[in-house]
C-alpha positions as CSV (number, residue, x, y, z in Angstrom):
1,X,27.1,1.8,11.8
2,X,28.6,-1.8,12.2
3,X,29.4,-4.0,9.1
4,X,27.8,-7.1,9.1
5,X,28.3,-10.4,6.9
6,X,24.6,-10.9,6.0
7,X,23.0,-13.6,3.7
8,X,19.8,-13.1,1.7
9,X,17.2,-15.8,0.4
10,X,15.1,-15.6,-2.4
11,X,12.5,-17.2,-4.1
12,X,10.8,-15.6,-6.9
13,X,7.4,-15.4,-8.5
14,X,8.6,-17.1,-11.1
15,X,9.6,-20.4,-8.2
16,X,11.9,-21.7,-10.2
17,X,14.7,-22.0,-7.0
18,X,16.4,-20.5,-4.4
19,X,19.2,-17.8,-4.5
20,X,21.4,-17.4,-1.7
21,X,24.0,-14.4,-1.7
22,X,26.4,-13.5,1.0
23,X,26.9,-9.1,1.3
24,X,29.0,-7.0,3.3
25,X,27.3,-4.3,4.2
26,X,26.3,-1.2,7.3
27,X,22.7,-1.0,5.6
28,X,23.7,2.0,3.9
29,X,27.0,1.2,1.6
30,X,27.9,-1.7,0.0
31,X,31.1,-3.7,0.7
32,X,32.0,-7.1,-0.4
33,X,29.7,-9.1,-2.6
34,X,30.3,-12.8,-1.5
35,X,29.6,-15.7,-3.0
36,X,26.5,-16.8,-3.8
37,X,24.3,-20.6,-4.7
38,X,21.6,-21.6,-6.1
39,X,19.1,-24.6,-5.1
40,X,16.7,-25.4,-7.8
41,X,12.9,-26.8,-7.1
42,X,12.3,-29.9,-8.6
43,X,8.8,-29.9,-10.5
44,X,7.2,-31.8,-8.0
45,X,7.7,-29.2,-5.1
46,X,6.9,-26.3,-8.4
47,X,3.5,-28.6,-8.1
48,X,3.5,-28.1,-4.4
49,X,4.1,-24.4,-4.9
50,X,1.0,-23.7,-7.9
51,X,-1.2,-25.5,-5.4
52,X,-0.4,-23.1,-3.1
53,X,-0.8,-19.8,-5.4
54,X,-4.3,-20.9,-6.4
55,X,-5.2,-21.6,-2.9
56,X,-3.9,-18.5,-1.8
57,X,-6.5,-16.7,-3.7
58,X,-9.5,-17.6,-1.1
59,X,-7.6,-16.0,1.7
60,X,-9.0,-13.2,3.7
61,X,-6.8,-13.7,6.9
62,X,-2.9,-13.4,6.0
63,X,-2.3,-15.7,8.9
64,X,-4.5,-18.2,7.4
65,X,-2.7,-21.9,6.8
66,X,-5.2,-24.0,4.9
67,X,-3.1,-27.4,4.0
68,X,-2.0,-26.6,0.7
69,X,-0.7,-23.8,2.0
70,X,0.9,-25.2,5.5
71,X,2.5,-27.9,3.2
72,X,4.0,-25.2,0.6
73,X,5.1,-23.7,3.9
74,X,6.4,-26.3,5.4
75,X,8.7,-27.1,2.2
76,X,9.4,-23.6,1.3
77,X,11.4,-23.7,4.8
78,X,12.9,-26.6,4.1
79,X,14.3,-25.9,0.8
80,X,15.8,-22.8,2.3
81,X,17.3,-24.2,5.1
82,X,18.9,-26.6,2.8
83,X,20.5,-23.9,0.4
84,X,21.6,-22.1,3.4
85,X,23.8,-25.0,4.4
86,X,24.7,-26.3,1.1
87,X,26.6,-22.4,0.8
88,X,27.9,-23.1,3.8
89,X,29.4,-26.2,3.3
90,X,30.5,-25.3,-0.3
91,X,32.3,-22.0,1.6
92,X,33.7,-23.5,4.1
93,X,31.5,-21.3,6.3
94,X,29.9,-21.9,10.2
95,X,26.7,-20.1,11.6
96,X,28.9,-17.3,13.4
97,X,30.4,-16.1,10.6
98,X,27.2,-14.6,9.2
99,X,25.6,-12.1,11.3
100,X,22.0,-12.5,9.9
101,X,19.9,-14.2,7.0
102,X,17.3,-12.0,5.2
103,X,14.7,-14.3,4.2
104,X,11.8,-13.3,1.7
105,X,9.6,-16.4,1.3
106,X,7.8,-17.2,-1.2
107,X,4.6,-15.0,-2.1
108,X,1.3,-16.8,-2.7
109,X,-0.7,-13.6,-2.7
110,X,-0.1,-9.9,-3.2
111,X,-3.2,-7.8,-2.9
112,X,-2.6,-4.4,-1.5
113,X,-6.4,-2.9,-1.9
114,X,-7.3,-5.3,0.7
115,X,-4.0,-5.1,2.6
116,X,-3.2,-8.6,2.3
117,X,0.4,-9.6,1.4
118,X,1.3,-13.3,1.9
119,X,4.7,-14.9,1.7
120,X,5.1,-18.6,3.0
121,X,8.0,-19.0,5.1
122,X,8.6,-19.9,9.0
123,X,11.6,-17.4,10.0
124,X,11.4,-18.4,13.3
125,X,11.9,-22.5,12.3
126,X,14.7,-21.2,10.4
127,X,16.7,-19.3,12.8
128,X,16.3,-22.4,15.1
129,X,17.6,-24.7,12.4
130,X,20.4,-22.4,11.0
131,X,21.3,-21.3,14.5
132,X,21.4,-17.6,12.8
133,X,18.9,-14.5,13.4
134,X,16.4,-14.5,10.3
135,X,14.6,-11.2,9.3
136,X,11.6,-11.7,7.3
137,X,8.2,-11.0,6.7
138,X,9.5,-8.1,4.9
139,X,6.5,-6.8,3.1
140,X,3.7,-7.0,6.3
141,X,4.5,-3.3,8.0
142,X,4.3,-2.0,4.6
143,X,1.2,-3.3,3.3
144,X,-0.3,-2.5,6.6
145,X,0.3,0.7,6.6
146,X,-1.8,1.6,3.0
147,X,1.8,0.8,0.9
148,X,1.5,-1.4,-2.0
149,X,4.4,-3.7,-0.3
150,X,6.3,-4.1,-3.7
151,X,8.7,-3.4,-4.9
152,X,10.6,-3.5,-2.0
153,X,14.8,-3.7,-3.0
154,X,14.8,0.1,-4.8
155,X,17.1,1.4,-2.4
156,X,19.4,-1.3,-2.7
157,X,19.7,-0.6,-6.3
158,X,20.4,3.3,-5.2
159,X,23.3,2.0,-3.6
160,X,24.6,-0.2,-6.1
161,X,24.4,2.4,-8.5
162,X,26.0,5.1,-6.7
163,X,29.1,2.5,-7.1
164,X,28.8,3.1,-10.6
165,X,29.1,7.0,-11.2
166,X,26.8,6.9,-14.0
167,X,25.4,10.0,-15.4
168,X,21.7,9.8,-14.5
169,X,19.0,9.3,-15.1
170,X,19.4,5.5,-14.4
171,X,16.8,3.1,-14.6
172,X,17.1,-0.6,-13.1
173,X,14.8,-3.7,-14.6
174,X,13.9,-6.6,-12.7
175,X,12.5,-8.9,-14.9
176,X,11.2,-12.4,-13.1
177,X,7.3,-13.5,-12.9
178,X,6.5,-9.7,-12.6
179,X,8.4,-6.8,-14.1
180,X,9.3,-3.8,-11.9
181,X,11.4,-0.5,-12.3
182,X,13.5,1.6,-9.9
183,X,14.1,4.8,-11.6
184,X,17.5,6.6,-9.7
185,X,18.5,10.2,-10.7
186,X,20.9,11.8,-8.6
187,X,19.5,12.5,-5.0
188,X,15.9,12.9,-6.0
189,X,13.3,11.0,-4.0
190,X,13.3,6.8,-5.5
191,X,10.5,6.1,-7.7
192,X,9.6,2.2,-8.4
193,X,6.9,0.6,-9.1
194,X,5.9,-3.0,-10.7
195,X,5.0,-2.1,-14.7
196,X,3.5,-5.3,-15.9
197,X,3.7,-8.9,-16.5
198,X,7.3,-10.1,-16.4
199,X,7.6,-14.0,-17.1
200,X,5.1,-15.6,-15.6
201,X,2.9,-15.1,-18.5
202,X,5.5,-16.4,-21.0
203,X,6.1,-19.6,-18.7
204,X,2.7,-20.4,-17.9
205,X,1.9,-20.4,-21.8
206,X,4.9,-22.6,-22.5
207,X,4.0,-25.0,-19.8
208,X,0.6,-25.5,-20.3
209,X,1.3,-26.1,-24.0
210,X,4.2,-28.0,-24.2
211,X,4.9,-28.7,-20.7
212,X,8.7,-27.0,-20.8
213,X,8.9,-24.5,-17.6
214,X,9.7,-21.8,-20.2
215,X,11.0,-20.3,-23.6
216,X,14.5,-21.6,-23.6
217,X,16.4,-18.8,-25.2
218,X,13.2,-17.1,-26.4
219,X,13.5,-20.0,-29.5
220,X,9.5,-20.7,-29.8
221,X,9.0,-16.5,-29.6
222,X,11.9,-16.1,-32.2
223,X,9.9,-18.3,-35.1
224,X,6.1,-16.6,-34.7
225,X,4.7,-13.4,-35.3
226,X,3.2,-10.8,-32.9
227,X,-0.2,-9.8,-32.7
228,X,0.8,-5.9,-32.1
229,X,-3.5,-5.5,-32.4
230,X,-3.7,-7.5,-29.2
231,X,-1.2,-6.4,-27.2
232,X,-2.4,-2.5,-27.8
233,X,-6.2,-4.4,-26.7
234,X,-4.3,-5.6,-23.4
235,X,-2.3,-2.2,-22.5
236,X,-5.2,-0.3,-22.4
237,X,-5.9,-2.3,-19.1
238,X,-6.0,1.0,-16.9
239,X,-3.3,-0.5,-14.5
240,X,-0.6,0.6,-17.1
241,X,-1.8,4.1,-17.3
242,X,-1.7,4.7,-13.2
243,X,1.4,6.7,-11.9
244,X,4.0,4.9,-9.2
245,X,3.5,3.6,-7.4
246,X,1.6,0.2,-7.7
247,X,2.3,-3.1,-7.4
248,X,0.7,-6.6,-9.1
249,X,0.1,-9.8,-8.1
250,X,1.9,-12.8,-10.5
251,X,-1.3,-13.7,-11.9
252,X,-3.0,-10.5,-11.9
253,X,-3.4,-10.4,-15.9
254,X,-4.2,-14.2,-16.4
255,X,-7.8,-13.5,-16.9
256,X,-7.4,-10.1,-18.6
257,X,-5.4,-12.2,-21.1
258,X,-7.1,-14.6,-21.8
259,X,-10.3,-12.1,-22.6
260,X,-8.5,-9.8,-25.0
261,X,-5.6,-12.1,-27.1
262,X,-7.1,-15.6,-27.8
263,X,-4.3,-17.1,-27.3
264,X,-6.2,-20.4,-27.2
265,X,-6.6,-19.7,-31.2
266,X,-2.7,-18.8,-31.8
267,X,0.2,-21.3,-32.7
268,X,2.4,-21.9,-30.1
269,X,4.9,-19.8,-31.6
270,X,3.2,-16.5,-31.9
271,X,1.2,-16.8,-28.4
272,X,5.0,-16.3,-27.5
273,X,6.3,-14.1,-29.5
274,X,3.2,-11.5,-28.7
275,X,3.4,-12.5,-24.8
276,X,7.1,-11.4,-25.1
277,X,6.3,-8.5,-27.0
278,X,4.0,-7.5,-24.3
279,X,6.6,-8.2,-21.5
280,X,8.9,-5.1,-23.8
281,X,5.7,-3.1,-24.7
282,X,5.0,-2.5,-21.2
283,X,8.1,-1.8,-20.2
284,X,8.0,0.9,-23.0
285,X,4.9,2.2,-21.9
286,X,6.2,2.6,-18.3
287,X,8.8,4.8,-19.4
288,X,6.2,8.0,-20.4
289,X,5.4,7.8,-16.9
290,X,9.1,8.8,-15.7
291,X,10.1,12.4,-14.7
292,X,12.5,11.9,-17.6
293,X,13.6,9.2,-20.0
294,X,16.7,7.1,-18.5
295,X,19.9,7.4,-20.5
296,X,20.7,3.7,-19.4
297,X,19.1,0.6,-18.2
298,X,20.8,-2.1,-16.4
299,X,18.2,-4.9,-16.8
300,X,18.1,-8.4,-14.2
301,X,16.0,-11.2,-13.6
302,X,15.2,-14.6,-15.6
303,X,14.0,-12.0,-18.4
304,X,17.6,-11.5,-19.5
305,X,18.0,-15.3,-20.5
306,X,15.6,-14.4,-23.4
307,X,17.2,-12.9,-26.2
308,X,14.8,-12.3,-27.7
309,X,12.9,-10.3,-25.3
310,X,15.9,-8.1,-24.9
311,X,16.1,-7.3,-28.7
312,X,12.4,-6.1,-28.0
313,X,13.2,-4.3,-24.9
314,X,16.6,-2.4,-26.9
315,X,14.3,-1.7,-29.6
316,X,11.9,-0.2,-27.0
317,X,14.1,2.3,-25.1
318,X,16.1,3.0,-27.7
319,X,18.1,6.0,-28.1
320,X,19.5,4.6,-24.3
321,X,21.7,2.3,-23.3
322,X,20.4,-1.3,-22.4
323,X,23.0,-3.6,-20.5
324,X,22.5,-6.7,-18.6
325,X,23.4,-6.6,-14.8
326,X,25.8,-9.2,-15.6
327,X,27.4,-7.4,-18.0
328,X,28.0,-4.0,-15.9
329,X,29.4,-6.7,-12.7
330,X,26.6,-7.2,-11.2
331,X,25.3,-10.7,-10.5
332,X,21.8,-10.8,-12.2
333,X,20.8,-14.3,-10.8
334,X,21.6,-13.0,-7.6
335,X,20.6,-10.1,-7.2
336,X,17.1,-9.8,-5.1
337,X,18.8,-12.2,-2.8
338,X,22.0,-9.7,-2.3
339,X,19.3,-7.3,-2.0
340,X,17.4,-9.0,0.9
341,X,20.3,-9.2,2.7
342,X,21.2,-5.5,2.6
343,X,17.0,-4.9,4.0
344,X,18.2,-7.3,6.4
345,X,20.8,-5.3,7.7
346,X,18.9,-2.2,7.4
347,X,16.0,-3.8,9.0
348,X,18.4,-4.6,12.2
349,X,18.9,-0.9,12.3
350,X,15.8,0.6,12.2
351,X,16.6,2.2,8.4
352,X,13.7,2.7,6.2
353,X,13.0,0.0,3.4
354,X,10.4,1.4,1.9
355,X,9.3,4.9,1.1
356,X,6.3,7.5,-0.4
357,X,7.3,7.2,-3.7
358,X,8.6,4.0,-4.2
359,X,5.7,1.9,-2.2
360,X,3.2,4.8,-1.3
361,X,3.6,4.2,1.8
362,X,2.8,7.0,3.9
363,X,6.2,7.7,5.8
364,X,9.4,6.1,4.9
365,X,9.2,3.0,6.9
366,X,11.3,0.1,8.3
367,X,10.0,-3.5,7.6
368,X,10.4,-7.0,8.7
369,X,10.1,-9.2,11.9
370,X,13.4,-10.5,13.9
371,X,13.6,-14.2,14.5
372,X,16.2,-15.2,17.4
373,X,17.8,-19.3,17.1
């Protein structure tokens, strides 16, 4: 197959910006990793975007544009397009030089039982803008099809690493609003699954307390105490004792929380130090569900930035090794976007993106819609 230049987009649950990343790639290696950009969201469009989320949960028709959402929609596209041509102005690139954009959206809803999946984003207003093709709505086919629709980049972290020639098993971390596993051992069947709140618990405490968009280097978490009594109270939520796959929603435990660990009684130091012990505990209890324990994890997302929450997670999984994607050459930050541009390229041709044991989907299956400029 053909190498393309292709450029994913991504914007996570935990909507903090968007990540652009350039990849070389057929759709089944991996060739050059390019460069790759960041646009952050001001708070005002962060607004824009928690309007939309709690909007989101009244939808029953995927297709649905009530205005919050049409305006979150109408702005995630914008902010995209922007990034886009911010990299390529920064790299001295023109439309032609990349062969297709991979772009995610944002999701405002994830709720597989009733087949809904909903990520804002108009690809087609973006391939007319960018004057580039635009794969997206990624997740739709999926969901459709009885697939949980998440997580959807395992067999992009197959293929990175495969590059590595690590003895196996290997697990990856994704760490952003939600927290997800790929678990890789030799060329046995993929298994993923999301494993429990990632961030977006942690950040949602911090802002509604103190107003700060997160624990900035896990400093509030690092001078309280956990409540381990609270955190056993919310893992025996019977999500984290179902088998992979299965996939959450960003605020699928805001409620369950807020029933079972009082956190409106606890200093704002230890509500995050136990919602960051939680983050690692179900992690930890993710790992019993594995055919067999990983020797190494290579961990990514916003999650890493916490310090303390990787102490918890080494403590965890200890006796394996715990390394940072960074720190093994990969580019953390960027790394769903890289990823989205890879299921870009494999979407182009006809690969599958998702498969029985990673999404539950019933055959391995391709994924995503083809915009035209």
């Amino acid at each position: 197959m053909a190498w393309l230049s292709a450029l994913g987009l991504m914007s996570g649950t935990s909507y903090d910006g968007v990540d652009v990343a350039l990849v070389d790639t057929n759709g089944e290696e991996i060739g050059r990793m390019g460069p790759t950009f960041y646009r952050p969201y001001g708070e005002g469009e962060r607004a824009v975007l928690r309007e939309a989320m709690t909007a989101a949960a009244e939808l029953s028709d995927r297709t649905a544009r009530p205005p919050p959402l049409s305006d979150a929609e109408d702005l995630v596209t914008r902010t995209h397009a922007e990034a886009v041509e911010a990299f390529m102005a920064a790299n001295g690139m023109e439309p032609q030089d990349i062969a297709v954009v991979g772009f995610h959206g944002q999701t405002v809803l994830h709720d597989p039982p009733r087949r809904l999946t909903v990520q804002l984003g108009q690809g087609q207003a973006l391939a007319r803008r960018l004057g580039i093709p635009v794969v997206h709505d990624f997740r739709a086919a999926d969901v459709a099809a009885g697939g949980q629709g998440a997580p959807f980049v395992p067999v992009f972290h197959r293929a990175l690493v495969r590059l590595l020639h690590a003895a196996g098993p290997v697990a990856v971390l994704n760490i952003g609003g939600v927290a997800n596993i790929t678990y890789i051992d030799g060329e046995a069947d993929l298994i993923a699954c999301d494993i429990g709140p990632g961030n977006a618990l942690i950040d949602d405490f911090m802002r509604e307390r103190t107003g700060r968009p997160h624990d900035a280097e896990g400093r509030a978490a690092a001078a309280g105490q956990v409540d381990e009594a609270a955190i056993e109270r919310i893992l025996a939520h019977p999500f984290f004792a179902e088998p992979a796959p299965k996939s959450l929603d960003r605020n699928a435990f805001r409620n369950w929380i807020a029933a079972n660990q009082s956190l409106s009684g606890k200093s704002l130091e230890d509500g995050a130090a136990t919602l960051t012990a939680l983050t690692a505990a179900a992690i930890g209890r993710a790992i019993t569900l594995l055919p067999r324990r990983p020797q190494s994890y290579i961990v990514a997302g916003g999650g890493i930035r916490n310090p303390v929450l990787m102490e918890m997670l080494s403590a965890r999984l200890a006796p394996a090794r715990v390394a940072t994607a960074d720190a093994i050459g990969w580019s953390a930050d960027a790394l769903e976007a890289q990823a989205f541009a890879y299921l870009a390229v494999r979407s182009l041709n006809g690969l599958p993106l998702s498969f029985p044991s990673t999404t539950g989907v019933p055959q391995p299956m391709t994924g995503g819609v083809v915009a035209k400029p």
